[in-house]
MDTraj code that builds the backbone (N, CA, C; nanometers):
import mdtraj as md
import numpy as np

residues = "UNK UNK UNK UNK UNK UNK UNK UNK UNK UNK UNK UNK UNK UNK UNK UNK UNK UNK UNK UNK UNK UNK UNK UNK UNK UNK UNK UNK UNK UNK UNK UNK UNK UNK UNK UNK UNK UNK UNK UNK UNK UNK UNK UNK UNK UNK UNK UNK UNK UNK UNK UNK UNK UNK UNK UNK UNK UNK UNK UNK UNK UNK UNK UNK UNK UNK UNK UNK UNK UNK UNK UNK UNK UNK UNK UNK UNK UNK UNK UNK UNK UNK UNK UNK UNK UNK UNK UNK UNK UNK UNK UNK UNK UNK UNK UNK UNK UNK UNK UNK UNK UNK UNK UNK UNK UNK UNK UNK UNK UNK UNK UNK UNK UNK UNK UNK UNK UNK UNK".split()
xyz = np.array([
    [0.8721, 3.6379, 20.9767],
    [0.8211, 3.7441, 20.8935],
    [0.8056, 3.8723, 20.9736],
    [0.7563, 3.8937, 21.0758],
    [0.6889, 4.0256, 21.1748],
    [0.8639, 4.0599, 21.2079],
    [1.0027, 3.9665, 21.2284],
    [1.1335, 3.9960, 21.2664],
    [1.1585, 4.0571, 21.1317],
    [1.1047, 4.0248, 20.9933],
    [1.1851, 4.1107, 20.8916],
    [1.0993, 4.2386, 20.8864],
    [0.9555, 4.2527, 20.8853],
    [0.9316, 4.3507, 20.9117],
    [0.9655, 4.4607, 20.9928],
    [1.0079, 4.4119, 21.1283],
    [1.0295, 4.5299, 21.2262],
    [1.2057, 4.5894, 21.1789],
    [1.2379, 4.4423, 21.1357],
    [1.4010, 4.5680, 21.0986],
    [1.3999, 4.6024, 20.9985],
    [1.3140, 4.5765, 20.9134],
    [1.3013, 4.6819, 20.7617],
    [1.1945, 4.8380, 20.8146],
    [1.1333, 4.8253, 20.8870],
    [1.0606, 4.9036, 20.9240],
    [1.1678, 5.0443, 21.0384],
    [1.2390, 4.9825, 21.1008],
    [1.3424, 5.0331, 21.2162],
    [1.4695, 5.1140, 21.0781],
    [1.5018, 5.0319, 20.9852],
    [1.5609, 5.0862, 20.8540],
    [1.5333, 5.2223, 20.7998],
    [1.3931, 5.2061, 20.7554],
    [1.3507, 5.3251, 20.7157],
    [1.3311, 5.4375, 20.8202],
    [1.3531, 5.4205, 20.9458],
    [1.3527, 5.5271, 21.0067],
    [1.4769, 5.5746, 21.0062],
    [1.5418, 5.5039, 21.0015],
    [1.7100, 5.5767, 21.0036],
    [1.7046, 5.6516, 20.8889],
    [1.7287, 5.5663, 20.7968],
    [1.6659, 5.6451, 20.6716],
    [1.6334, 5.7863, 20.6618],
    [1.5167, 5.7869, 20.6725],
    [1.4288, 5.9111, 20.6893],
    [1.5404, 6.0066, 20.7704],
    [1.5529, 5.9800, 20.8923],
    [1.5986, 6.0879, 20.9637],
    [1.7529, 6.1565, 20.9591],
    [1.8196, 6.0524, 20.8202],
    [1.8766, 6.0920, 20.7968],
    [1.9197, 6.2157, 20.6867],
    [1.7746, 6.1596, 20.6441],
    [1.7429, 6.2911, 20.5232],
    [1.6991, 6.3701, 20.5470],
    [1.6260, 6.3824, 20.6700],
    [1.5695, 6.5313, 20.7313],
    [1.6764, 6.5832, 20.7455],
    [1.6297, 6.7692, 20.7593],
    [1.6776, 6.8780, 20.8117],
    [1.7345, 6.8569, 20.9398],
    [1.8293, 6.9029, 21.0206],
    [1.8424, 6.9148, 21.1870],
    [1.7761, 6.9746, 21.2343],
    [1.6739, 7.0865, 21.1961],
    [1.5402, 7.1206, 21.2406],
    [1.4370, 7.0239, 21.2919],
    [1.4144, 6.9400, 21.1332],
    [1.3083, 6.8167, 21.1462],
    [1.3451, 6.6918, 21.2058],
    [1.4512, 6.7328, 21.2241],
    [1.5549, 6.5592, 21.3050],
    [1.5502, 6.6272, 21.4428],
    [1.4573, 6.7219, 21.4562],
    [1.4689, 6.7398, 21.6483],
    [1.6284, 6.8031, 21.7038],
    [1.6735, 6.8485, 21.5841],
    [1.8384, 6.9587, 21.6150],
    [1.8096, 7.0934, 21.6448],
    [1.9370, 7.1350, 21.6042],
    [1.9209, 7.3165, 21.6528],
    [1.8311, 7.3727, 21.5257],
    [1.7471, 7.4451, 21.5619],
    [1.6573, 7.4867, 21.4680],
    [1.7296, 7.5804, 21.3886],
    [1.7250, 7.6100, 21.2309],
    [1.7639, 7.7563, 21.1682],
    [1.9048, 7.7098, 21.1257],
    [1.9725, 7.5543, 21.1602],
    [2.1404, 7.5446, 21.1672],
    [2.1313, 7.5054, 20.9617],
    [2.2601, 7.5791, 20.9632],
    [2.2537, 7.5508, 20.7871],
    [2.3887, 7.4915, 20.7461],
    [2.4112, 7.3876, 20.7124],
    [2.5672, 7.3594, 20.6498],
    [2.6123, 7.4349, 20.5486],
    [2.7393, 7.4523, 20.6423],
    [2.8049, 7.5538, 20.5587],
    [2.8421, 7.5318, 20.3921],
    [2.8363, 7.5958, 20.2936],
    [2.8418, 7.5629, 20.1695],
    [2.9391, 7.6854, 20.1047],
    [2.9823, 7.6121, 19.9972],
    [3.1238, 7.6905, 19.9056],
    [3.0645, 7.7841, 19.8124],
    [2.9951, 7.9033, 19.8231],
    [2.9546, 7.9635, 19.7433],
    [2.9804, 8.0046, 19.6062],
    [2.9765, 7.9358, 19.4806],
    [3.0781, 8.0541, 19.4159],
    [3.0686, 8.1761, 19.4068],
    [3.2252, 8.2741, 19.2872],
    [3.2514, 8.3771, 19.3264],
    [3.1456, 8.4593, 19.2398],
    [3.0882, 8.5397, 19.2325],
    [3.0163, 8.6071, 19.0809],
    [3.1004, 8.6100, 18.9699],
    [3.0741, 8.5990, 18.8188],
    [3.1464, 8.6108, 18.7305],
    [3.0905, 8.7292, 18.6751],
    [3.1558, 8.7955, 18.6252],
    [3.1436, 8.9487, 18.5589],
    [3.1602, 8.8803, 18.3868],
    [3.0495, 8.8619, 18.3262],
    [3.1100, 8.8254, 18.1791],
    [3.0251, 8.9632, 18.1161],
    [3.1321, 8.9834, 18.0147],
    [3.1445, 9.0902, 17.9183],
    [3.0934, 9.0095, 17.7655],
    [2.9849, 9.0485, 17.7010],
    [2.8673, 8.9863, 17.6259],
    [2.9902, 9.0683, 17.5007],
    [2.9845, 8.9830, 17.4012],
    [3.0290, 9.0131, 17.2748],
    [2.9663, 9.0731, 17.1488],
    [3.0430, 9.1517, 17.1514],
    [2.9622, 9.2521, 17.0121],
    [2.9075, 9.1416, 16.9291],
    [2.7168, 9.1966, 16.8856],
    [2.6729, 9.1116, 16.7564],
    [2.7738, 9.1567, 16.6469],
    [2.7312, 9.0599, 16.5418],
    [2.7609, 9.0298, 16.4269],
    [2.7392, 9.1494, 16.3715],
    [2.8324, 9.1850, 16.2750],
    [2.8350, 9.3582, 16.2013],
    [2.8289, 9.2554, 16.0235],
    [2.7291, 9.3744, 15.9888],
    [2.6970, 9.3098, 15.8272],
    [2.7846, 9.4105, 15.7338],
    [2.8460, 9.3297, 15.6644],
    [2.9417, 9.3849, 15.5863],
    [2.9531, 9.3659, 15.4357],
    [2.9867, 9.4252, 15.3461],
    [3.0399, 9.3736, 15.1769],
    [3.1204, 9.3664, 15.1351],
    [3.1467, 9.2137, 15.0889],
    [3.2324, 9.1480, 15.0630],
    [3.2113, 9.1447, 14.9088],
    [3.3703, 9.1976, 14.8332],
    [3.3943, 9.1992, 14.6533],
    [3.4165, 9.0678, 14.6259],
    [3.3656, 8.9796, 14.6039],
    [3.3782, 8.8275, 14.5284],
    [3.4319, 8.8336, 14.4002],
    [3.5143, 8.7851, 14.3346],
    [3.5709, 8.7512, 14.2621],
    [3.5103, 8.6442, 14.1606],
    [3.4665, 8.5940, 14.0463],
    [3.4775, 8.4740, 13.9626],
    [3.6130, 8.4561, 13.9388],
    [3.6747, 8.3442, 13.9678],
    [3.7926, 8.3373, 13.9118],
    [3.7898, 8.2373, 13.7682],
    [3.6415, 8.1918, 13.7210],
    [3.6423, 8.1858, 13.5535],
    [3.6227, 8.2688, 13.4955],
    [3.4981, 8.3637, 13.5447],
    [3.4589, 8.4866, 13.3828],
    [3.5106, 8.5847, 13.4769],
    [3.6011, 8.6437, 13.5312],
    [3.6887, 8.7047, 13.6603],
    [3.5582, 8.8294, 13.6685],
    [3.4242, 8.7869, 13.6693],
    [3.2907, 8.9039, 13.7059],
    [3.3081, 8.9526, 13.8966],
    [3.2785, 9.0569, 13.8546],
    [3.2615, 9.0420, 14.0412],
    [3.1351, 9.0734, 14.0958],
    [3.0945, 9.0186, 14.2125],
    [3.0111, 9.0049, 14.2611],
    [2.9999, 9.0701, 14.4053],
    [2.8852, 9.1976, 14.4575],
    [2.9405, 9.2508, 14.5835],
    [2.7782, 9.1197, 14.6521],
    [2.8773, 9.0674, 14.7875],
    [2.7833, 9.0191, 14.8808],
    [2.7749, 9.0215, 14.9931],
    [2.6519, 9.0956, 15.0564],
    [2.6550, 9.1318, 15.1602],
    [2.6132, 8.9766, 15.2914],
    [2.7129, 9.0121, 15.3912],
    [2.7264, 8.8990, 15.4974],
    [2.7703, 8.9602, 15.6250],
    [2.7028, 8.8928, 15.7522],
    [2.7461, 8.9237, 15.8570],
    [2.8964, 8.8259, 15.8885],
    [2.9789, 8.9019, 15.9969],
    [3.0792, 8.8791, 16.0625],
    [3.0447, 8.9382, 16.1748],
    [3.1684, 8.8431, 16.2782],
    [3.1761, 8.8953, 16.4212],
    [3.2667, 9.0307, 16.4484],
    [3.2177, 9.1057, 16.5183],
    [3.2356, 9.2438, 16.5272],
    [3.3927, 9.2868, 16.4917],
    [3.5116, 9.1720, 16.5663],
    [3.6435, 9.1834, 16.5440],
    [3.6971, 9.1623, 16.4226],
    [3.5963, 9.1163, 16.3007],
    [3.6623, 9.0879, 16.2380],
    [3.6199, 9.2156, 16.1028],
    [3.5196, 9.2846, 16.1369],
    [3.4338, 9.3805, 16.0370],
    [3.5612, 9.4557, 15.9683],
    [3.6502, 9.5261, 16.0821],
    [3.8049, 9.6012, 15.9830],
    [3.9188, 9.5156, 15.8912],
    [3.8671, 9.3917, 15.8901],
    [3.9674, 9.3221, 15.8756],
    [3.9406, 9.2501, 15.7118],
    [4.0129, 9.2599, 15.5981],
    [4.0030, 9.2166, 15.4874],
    [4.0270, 9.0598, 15.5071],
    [3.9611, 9.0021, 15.4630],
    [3.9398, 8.8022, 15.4266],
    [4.0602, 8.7537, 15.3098],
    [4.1140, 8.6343, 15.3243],
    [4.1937, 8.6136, 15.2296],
    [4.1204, 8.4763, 15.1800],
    [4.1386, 8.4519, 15.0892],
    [4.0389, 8.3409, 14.9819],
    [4.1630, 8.2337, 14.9641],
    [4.0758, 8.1193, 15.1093],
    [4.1753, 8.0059, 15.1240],
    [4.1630, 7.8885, 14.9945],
    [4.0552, 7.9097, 14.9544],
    [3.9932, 7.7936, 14.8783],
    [3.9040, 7.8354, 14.7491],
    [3.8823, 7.8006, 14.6506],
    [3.8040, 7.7922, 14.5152],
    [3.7916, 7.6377, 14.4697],
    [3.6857, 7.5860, 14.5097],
    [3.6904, 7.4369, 14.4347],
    [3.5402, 7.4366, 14.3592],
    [3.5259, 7.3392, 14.2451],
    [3.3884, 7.3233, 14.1599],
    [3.2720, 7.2902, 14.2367],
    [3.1637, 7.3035, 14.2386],
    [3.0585, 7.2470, 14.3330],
    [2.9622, 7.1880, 14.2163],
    [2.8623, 7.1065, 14.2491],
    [2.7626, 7.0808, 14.1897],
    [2.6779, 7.1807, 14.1107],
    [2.5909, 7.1038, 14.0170],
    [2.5543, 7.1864, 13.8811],
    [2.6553, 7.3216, 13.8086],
    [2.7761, 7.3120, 13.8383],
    [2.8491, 7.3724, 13.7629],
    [2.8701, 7.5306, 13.8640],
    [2.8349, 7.5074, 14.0007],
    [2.8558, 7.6384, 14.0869],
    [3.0245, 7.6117, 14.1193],
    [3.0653, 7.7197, 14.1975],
    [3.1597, 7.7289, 14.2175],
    [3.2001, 7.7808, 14.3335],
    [3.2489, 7.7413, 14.4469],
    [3.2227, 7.7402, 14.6082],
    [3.3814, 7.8530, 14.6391],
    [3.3385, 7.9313, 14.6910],
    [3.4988, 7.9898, 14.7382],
    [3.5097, 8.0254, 14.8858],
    [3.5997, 7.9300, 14.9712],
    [3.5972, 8.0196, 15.0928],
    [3.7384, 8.1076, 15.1191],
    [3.6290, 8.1763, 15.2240],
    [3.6966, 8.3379, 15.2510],
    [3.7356, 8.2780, 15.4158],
    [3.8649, 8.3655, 15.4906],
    [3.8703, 8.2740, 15.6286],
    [3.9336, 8.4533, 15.6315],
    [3.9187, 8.4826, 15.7803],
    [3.9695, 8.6282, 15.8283],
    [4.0921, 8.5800, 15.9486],
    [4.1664, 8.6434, 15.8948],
    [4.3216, 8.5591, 15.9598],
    [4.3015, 8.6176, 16.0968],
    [4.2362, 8.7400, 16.1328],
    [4.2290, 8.7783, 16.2952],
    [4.1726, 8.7096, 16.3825],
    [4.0019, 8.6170, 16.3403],
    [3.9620, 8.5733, 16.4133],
    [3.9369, 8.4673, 16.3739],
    [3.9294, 8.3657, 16.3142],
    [3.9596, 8.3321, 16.2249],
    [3.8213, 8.2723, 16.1472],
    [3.7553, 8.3540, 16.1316],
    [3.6087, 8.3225, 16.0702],
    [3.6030, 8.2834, 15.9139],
    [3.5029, 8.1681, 15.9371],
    [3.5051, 8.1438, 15.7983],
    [3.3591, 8.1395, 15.6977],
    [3.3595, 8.1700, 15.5747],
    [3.2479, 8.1645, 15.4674],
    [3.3049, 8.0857, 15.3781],
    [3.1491, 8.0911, 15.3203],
    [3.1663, 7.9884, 15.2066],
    [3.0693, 8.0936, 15.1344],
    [3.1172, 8.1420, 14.9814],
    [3.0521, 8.1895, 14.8721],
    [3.0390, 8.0901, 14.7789],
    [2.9123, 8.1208, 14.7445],
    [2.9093, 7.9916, 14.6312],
    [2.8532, 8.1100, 14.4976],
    [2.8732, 8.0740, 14.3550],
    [2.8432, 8.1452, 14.2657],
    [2.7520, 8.0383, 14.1907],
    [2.6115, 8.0781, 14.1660],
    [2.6216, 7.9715, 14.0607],
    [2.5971, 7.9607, 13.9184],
    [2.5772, 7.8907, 13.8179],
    [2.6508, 7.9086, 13.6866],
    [2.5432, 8.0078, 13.6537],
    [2.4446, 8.0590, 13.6801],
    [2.3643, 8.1677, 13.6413],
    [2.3896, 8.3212, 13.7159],
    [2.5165, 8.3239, 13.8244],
    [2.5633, 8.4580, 13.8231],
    [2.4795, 8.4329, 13.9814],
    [2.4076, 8.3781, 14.0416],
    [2.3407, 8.4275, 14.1899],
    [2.4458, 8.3816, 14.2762],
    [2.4771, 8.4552, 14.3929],
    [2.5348, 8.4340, 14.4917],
    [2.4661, 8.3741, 14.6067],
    [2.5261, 8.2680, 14.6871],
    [2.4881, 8.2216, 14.7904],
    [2.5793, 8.1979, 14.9238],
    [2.5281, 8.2897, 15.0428],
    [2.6475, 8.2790, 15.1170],
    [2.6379, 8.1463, 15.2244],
    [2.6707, 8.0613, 15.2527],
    [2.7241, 7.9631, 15.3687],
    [2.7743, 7.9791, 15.5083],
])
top = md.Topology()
chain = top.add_chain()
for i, resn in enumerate(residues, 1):
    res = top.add_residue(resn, chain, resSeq=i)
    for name in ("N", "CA", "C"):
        top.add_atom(name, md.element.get_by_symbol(name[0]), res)
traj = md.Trajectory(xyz[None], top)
């Protein structure tokens, strides 16, 4: 028993001194391993979201509806083309809009009482 102690005990010193500093391991004081710094990155932050109005269409009672929605800044000059019109629940009617530049997408929903809801 006192033989497993002393080499579990002799263990942890290696141990230890292997995890010290070369300062605290009795080395050259102040010595630092050399390390791969990375380079700085310069990132360029993206325009917020620009709020815009969008002419909605009914394509049953063909009413239109103006609704205002944000987009990402690239896409604010850019007119939406209306990929989709399918039925939604309680009789609403879901239309998405997708902007071919960036390629952002909405979802307008109309519902059978005329309120707009954007997605």
């Amino acid at each position: 028993m006192k033989r497993f102690l002393a080499i579990f005990a002799a263990a942890l010193i290696v141990v230890g001194t292997a995890m010290m500093s070369p300062a605290q391991a009795g080395g050259v004081a102040g010595y630092c391993a050399p390390t791969c710094a990375p380079e700085p990155v310069c990132c360029v932050k993206p325009a917020p979201p620009v709020k815009v109005t969008l002419c909605v269409k009914d394509p049953v009672t063909c009413c239109t509806y103006a609704v205002d929605l944000c987009v990402p800044a690239e896409c604010a000059c850019e007119e939406p083309c209306l990929v989709s019109c399918r039925p939604g629940i309680f009789g609403r009617k879901v239309l998405t809009y997708k902007w071919p530049c960036c390629g952002h997408c909405v979802e307008v929903v109309i519902t059978k009482h005329g309120k707009t809801i954007v997605r």
